[in-house]
PyMOL Python script that loads the backbone (N, CA, C, O; Angstrom):
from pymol import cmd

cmd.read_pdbstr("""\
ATOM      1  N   UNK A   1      28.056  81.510 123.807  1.00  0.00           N
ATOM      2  CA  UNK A   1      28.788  80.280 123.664  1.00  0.00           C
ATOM      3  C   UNK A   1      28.270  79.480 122.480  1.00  0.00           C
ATOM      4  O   UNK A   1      29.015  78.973 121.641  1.00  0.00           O
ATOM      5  N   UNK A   2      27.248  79.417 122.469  1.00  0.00           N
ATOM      6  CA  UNK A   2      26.454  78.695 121.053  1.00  0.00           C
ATOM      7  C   UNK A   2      26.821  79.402 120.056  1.00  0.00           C
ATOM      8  O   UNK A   2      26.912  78.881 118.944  1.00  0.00           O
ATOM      9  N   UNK A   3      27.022  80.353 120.203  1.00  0.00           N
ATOM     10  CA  UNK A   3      27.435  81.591 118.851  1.00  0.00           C
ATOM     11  C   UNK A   3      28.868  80.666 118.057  1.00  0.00           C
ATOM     12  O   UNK A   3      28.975  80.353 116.871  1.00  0.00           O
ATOM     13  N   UNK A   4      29.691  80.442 119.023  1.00  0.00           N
ATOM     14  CA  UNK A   4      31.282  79.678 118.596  1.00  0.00           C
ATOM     15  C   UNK A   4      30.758  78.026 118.275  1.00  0.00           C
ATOM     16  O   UNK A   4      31.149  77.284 117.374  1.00  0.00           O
ATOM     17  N   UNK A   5      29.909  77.800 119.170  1.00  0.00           N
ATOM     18  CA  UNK A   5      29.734  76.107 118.468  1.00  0.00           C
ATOM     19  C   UNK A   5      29.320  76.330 116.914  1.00  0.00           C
ATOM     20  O   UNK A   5      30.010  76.200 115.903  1.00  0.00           O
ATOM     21  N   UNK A   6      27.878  76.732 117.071  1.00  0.00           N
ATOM     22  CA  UNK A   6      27.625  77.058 115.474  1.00  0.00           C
ATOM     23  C   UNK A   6      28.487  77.556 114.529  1.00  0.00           C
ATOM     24  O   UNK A   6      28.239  77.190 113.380  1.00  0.00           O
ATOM     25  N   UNK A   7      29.511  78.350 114.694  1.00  0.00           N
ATOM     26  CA  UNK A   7      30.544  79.014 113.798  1.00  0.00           C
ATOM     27  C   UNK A   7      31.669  78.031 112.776  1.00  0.00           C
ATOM     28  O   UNK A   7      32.041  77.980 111.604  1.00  0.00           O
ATOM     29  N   UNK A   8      31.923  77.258 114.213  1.00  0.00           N
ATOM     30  CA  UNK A   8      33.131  76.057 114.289  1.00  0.00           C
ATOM     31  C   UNK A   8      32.411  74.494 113.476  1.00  0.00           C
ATOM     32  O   UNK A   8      32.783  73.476 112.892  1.00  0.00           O
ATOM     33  N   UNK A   9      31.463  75.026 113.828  1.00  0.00           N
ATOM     34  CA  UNK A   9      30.408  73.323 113.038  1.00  0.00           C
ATOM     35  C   UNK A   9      30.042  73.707 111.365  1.00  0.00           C
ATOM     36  O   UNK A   9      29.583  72.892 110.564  1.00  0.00           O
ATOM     37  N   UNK A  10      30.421  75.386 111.013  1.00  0.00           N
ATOM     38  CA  UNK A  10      29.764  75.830 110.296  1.00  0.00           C
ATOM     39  C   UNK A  10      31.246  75.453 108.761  1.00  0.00           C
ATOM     40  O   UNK A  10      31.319  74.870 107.679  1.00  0.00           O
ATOM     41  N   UNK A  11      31.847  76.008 109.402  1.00  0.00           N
ATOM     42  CA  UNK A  11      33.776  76.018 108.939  1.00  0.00           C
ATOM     43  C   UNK A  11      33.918  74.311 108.787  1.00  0.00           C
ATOM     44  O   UNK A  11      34.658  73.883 107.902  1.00  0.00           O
ATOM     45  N   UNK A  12      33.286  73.487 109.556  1.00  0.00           N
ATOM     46  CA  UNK A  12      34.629  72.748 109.625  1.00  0.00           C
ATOM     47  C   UNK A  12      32.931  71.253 110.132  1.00  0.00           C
ATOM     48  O   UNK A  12      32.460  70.922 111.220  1.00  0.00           O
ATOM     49  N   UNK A  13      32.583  70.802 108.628  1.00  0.00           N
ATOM     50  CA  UNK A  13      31.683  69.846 109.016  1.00  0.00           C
ATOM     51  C   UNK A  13      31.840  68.520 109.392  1.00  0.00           C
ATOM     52  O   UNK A  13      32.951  68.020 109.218  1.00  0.00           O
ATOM     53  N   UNK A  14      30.819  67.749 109.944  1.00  0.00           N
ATOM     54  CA  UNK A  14      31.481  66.442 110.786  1.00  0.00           C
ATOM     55  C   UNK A  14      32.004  65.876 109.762  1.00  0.00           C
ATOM     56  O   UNK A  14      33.088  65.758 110.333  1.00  0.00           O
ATOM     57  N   UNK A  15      32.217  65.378 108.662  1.00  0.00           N
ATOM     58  CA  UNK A  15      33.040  64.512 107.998  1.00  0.00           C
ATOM     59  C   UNK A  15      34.620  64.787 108.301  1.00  0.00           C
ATOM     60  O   UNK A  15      35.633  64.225 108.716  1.00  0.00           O
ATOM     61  N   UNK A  16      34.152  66.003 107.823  1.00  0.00           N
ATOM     62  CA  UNK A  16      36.189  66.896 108.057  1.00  0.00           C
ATOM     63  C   UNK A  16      36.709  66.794 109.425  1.00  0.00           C
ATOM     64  O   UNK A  16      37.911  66.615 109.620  1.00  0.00           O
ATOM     65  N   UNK A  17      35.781  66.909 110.471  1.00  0.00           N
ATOM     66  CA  UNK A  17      36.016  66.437 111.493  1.00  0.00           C
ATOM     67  C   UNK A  17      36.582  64.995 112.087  1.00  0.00           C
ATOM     68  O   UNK A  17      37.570  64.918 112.817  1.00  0.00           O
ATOM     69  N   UNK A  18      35.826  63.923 111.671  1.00  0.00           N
ATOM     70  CA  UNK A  18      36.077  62.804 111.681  1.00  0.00           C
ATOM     71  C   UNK A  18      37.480  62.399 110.392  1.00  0.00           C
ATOM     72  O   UNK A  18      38.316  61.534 110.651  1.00  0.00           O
ATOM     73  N   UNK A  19      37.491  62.889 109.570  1.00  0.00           N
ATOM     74  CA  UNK A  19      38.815  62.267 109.110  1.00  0.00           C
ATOM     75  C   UNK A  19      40.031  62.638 109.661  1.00  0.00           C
ATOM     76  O   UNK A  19      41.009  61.895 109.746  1.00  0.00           O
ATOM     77  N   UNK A  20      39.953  64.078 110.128  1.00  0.00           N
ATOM     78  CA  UNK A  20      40.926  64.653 111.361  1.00  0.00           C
ATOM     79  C   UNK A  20      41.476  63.741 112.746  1.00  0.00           C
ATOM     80  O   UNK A  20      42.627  63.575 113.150  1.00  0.00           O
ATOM     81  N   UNK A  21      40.200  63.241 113.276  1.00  0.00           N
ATOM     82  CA  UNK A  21      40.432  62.645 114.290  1.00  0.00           C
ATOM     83  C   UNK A  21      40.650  61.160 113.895  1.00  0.00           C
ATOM     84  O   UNK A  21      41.265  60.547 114.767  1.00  0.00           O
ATOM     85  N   UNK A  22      40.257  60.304 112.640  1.00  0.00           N
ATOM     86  CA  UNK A  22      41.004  59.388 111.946  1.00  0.00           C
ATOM     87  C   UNK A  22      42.463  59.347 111.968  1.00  0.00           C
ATOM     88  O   UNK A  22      43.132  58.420 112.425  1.00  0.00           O
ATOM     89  N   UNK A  23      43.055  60.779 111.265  1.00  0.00           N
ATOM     90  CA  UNK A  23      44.715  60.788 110.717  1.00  0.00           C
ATOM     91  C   UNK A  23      45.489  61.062 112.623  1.00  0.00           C
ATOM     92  O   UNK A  23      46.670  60.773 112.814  1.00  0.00           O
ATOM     93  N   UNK A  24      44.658  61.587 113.719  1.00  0.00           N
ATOM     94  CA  UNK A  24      45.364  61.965 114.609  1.00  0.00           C
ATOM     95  C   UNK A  24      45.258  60.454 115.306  1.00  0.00           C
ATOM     96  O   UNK A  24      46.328  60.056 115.766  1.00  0.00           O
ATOM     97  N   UNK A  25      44.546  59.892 115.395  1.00  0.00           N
ATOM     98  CA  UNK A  25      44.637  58.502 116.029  1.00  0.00           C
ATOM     99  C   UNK A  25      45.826  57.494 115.087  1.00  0.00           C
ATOM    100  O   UNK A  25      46.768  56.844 115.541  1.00  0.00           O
ATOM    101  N   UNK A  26      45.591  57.575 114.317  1.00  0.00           N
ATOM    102  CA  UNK A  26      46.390  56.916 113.209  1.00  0.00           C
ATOM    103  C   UNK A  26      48.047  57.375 113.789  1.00  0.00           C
ATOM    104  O   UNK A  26      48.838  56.460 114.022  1.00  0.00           O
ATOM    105  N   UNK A  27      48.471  58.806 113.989  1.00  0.00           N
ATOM    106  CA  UNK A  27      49.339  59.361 114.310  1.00  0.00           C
ATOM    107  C   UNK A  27      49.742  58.797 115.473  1.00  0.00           C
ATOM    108  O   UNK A  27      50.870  58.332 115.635  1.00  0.00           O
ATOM    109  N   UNK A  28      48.587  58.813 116.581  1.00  0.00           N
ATOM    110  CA  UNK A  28      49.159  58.317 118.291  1.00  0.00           C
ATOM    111  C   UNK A  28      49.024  57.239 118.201  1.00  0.00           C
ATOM    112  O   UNK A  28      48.771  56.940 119.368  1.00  0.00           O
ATOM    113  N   UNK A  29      48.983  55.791 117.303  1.00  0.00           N
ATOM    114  CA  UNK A  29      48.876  55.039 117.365  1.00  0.00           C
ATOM    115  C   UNK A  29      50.077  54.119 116.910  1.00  0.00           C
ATOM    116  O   UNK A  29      50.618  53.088 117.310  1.00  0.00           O
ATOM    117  N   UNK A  30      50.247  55.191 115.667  1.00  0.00           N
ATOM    118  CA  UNK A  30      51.828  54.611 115.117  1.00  0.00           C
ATOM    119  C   UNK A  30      53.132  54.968 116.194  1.00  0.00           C
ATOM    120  O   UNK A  30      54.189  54.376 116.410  1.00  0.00           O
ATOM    121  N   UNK A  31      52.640  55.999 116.657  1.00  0.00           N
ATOM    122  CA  UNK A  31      53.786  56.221 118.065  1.00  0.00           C
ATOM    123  C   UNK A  31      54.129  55.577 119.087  1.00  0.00           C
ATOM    124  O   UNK A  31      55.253  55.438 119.570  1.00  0.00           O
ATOM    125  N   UNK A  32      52.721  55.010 119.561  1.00  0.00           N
ATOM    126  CA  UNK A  32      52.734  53.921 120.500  1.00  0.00           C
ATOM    127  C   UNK A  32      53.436  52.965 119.819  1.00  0.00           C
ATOM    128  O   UNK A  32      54.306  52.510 120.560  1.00  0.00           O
ATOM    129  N   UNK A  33      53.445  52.371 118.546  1.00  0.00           N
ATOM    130  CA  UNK A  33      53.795  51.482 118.106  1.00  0.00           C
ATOM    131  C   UNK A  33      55.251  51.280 118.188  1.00  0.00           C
ATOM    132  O   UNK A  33      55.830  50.487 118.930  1.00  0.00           O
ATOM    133  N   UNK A  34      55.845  52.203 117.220  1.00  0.00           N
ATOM    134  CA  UNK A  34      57.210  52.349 117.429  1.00  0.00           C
ATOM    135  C   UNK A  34      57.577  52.352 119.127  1.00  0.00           C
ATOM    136  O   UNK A  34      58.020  51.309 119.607  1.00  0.00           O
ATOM    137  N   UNK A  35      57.376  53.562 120.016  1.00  0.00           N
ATOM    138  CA  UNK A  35      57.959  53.238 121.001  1.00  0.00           C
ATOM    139  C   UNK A  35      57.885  52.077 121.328  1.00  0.00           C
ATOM    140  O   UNK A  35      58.899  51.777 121.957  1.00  0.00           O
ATOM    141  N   UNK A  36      57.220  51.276 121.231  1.00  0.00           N
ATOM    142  CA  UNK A  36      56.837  49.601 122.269  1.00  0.00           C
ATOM    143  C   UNK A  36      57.792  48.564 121.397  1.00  0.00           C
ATOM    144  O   UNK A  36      57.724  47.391 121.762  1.00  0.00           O
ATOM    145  N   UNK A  37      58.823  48.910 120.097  1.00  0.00           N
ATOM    146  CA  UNK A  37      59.677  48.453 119.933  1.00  0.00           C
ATOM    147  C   UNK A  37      60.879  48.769 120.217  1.00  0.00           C
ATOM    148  O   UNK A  37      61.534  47.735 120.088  1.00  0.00           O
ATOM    149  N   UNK A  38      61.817  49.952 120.660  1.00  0.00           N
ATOM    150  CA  UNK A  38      63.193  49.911 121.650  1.00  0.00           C
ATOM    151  C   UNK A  38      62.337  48.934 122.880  1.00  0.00           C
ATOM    152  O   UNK A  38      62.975  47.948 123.249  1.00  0.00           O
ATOM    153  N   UNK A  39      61.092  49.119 123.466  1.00  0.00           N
ATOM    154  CA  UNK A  39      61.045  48.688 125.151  1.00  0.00           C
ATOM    155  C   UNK A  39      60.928  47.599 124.262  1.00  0.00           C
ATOM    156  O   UNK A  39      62.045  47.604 123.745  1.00  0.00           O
ATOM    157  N   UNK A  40      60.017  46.243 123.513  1.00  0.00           N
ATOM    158  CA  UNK A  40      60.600  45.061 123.872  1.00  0.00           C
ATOM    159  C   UNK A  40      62.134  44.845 123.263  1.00  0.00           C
ATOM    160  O   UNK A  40      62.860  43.916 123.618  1.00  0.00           O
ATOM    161  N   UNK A  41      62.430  45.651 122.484  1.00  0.00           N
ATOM    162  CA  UNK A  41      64.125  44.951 122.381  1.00  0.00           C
ATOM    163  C   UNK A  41      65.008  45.264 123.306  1.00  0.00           C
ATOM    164  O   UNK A  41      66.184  44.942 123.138  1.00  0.00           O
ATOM    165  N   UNK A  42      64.595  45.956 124.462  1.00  0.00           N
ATOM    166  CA  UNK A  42      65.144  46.338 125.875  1.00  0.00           C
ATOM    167  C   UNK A  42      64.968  44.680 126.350  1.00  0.00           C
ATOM    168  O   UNK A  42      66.067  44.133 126.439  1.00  0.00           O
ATOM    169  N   UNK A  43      63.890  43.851 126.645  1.00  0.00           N
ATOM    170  CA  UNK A  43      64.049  42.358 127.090  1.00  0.00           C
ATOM    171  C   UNK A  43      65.246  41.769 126.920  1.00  0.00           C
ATOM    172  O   UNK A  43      65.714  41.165 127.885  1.00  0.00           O
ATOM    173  N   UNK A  44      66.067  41.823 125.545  1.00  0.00           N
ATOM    174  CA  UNK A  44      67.230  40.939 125.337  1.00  0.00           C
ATOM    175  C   UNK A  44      68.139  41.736 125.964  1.00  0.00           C
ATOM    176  O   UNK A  44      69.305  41.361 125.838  1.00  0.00           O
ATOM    177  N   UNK A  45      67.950  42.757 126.622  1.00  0.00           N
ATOM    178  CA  UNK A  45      69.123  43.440 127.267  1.00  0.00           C
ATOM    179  C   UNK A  45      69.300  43.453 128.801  1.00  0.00           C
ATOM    180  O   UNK A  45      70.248  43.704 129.546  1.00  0.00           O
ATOM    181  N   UNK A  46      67.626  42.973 129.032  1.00  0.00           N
ATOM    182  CA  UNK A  46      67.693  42.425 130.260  1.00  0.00           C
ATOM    183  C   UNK A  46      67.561  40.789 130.972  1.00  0.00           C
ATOM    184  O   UNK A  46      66.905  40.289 131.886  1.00  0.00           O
ATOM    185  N   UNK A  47      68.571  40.318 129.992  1.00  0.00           N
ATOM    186  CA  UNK A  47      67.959  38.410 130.522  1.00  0.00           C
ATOM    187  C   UNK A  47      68.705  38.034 131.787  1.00  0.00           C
ATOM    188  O   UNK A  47      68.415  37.131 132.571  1.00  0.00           O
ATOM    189  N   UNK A  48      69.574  38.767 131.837  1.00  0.00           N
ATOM    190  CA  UNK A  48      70.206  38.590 133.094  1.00  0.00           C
ATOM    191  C   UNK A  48      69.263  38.802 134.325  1.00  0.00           C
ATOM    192  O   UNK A  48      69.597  38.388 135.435  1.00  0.00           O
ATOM    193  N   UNK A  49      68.417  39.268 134.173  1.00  0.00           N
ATOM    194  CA  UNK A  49      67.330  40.125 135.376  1.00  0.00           C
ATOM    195  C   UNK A  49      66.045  39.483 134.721  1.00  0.00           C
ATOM    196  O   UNK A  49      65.432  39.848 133.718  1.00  0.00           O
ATOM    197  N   UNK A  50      65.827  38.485 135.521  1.00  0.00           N
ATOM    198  CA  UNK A  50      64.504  37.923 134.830  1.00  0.00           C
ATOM    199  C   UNK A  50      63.091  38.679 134.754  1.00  0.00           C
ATOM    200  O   UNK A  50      62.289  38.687 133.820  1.00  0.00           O
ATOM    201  N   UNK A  51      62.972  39.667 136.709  1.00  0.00           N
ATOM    202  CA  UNK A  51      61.848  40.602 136.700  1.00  0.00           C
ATOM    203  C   UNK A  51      62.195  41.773 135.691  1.00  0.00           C
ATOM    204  O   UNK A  51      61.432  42.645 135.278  1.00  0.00           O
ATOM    205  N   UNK A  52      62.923  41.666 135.532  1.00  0.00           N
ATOM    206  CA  UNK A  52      63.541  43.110 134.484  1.00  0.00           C
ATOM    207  C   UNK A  52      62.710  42.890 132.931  1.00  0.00           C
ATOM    208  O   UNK A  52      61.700  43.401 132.448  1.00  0.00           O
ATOM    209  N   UNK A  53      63.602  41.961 132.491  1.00  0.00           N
ATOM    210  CA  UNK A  53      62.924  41.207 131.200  1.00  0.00           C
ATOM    211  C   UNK A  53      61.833  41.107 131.108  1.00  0.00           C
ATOM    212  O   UNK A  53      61.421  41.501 130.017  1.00  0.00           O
ATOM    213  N   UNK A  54      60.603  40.504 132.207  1.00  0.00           N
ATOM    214  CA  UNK A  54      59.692  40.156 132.335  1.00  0.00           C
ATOM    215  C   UNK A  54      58.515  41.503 132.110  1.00  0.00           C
ATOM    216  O   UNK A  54      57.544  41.427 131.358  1.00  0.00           O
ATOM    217  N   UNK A  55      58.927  42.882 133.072  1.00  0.00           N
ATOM    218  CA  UNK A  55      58.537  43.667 132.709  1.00  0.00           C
ATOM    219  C   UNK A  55      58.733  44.039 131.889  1.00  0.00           C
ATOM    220  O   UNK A  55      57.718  44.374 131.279  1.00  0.00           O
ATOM    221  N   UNK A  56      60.105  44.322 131.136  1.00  0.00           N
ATOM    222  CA  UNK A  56      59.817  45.078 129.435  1.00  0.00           C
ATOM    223  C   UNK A  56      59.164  44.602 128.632  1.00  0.00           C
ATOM    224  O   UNK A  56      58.523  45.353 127.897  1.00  0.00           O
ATOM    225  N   UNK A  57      59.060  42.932 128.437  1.00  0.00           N
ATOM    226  CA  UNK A  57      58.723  42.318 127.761  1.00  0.00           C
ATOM    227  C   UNK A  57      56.811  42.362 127.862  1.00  0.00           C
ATOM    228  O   UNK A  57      56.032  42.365 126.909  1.00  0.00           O
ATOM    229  N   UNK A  58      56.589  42.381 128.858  1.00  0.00           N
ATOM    230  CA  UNK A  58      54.696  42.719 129.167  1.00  0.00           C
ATOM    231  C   UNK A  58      54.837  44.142 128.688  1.00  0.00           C
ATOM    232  O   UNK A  58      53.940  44.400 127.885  1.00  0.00           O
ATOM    233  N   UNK A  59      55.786  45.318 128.938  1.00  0.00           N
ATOM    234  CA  UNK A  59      55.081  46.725 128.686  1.00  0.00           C
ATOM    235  C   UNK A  59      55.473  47.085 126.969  1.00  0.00           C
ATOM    236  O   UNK A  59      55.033  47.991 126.261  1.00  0.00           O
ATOM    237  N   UNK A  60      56.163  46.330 126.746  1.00  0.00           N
ATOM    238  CA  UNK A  60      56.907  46.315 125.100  1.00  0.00           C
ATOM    239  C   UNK A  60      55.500  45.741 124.261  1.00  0.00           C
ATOM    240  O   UNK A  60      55.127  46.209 123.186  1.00  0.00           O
ATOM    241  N   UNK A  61      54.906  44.774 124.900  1.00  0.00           N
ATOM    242  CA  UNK A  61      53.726  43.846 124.367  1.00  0.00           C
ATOM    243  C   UNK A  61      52.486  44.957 124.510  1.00  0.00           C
ATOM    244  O   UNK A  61      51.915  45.437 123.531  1.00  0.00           O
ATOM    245  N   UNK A  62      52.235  45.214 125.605  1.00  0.00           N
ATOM    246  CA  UNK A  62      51.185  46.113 125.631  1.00  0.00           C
ATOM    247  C   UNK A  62      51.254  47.122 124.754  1.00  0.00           C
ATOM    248  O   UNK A  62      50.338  47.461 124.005  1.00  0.00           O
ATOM    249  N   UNK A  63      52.406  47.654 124.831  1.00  0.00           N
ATOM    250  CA  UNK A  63      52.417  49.517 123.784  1.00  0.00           C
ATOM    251  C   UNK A  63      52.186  48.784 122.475  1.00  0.00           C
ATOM    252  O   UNK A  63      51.289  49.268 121.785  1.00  0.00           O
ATOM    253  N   UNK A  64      52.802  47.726 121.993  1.00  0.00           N
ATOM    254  CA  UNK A  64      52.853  46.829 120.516  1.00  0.00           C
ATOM    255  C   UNK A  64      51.465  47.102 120.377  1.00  0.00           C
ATOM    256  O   UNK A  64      51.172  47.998 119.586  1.00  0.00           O
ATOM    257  N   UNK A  65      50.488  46.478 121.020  1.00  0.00           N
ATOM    258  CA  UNK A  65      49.164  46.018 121.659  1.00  0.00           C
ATOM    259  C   UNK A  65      47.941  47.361 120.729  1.00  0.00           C
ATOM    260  O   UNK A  65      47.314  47.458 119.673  1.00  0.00           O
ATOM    261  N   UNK A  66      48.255  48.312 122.236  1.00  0.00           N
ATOM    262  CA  UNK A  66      47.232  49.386 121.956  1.00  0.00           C
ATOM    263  C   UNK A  66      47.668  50.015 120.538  1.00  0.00           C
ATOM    264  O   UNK A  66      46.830  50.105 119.641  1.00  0.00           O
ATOM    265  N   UNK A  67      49.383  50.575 120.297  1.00  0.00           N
ATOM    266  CA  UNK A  67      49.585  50.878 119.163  1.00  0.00           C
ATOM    267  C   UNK A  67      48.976  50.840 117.940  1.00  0.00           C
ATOM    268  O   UNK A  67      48.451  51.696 117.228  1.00  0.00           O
ATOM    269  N   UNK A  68      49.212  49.314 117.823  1.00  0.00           N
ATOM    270  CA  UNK A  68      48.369  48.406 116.777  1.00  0.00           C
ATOM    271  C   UNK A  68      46.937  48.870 116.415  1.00  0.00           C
ATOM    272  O   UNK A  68      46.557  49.369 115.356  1.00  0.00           O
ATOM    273  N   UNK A  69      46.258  48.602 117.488  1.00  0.00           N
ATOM    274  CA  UNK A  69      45.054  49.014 118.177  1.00  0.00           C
ATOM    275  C   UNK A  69      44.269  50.599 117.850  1.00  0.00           C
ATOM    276  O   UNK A  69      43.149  50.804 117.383  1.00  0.00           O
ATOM    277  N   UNK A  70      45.043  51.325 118.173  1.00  0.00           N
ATOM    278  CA  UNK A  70      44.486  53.062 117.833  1.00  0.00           C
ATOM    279  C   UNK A  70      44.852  53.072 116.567  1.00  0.00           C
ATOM    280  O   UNK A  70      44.122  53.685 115.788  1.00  0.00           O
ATOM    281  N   UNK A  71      46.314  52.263 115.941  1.00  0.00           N
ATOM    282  CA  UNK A  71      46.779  52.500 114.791  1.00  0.00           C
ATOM    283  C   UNK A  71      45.312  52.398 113.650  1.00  0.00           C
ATOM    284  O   UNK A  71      44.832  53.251 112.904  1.00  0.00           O
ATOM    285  N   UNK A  72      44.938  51.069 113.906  1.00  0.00           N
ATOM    286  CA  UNK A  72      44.020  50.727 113.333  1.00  0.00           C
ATOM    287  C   UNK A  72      42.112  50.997 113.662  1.00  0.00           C
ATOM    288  O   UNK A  72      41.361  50.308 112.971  1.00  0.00           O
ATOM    289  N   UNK A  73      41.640  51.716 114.416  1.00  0.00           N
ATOM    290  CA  UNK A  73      41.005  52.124 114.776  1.00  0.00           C
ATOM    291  C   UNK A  73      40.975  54.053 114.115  1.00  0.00           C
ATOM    292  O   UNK A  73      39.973  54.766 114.049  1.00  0.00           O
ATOM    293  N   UNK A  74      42.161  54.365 113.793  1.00  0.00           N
ATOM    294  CA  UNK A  74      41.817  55.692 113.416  1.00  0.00           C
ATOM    295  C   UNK A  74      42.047  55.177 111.715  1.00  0.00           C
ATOM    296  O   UNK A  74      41.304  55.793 110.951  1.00  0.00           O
ATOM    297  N   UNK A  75      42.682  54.462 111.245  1.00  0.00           N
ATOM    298  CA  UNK A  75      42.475  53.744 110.121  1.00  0.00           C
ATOM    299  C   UNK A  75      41.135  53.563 109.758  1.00  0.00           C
ATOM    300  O   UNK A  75      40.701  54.266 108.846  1.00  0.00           O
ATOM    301  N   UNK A  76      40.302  52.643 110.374  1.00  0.00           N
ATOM    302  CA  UNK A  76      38.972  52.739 110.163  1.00  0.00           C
ATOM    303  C   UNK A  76      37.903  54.146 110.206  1.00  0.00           C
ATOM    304  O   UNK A  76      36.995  54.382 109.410  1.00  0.00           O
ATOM    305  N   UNK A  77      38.277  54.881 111.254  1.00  0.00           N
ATOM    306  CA  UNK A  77      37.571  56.386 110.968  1.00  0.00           C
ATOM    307  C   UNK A  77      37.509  57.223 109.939  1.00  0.00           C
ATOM    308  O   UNK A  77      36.648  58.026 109.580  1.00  0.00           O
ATOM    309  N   UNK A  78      39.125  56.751 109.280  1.00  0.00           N
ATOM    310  CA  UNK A  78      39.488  57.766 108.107  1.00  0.00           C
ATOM    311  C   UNK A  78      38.919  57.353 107.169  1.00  0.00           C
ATOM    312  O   UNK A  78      38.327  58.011 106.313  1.00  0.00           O
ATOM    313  N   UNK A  79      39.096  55.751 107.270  1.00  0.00           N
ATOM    314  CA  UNK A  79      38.187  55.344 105.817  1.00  0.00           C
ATOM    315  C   UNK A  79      37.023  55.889 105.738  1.00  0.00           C
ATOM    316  O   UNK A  79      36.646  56.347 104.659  1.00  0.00           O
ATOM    317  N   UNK A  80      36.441  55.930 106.566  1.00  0.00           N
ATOM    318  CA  UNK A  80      34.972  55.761 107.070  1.00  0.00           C
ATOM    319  C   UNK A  80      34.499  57.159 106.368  1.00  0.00           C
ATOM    320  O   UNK A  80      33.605  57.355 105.546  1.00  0.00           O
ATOM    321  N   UNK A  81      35.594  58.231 107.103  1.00  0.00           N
ATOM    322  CA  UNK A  81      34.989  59.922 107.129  1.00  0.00           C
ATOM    323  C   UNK A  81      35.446  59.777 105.286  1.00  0.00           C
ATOM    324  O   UNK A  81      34.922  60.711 104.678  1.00  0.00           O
ATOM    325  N   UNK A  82      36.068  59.071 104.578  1.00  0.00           N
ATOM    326  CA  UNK A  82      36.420  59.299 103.242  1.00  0.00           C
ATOM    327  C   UNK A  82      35.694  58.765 102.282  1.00  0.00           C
ATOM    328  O   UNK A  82      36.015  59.051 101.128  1.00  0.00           O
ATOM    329  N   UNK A  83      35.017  58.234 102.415  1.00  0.00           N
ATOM    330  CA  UNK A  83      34.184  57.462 101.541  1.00  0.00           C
ATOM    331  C   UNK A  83      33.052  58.223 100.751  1.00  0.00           C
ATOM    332  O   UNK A  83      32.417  59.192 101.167  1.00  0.00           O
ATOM    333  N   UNK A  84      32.944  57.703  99.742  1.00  0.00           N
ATOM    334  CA  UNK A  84      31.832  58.651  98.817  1.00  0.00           C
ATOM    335  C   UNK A  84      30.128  58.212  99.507  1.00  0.00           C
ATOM    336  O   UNK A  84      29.653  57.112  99.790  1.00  0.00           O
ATOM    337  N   UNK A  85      29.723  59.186  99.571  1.00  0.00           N
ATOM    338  CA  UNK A  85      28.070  58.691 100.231  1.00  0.00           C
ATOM    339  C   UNK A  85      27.231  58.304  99.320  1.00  0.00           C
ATOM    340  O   UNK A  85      26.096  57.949  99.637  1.00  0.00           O
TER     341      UNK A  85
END
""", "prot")
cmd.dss("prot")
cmd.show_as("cartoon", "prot")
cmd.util.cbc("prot")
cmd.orient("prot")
């Protein structure tokens, strides 16, 4: 089993690693993002239904939220893994 860790660490060093997992956070982050805009513009479709609204409008906020959030968090990794030492 150590034989494949060492192999895989050997190919593929932590920098390259970390900018990988930079661009993939960056990726699930912009996704969250977008989706959490149809759900809050789902709110104006539910004003008639105040618990209705109320929930899209908290889960539209939240996805906005973390989106934002990982968006910018794998933003910072990438910089991070890119930078000249």
């Amino acid at each position: 089993m150590s034989e494949t860790i060492d192999k895989v660490s050997e190919e593929h060093p932590a920098k390259d690693m970390r900018k990988r997992d930079g661009e993939t956070n960056m990726a699930v982050g912009l996704f969250l993002f977008v989706l959490g805009i149809p759900v809050s513009l789902g709110t104006f479709g539910a004003l008639d239904r105040p618990h209705a609204a109320f929930v899209n409008a908290i889960c539209g906020i939240v996805l906005l939220l973390i989106g934002g959030g990982v968006t910018l968090f794998g933003w910072r990794g990438f910089r991070n893994a890119t930078k000249n030492p």
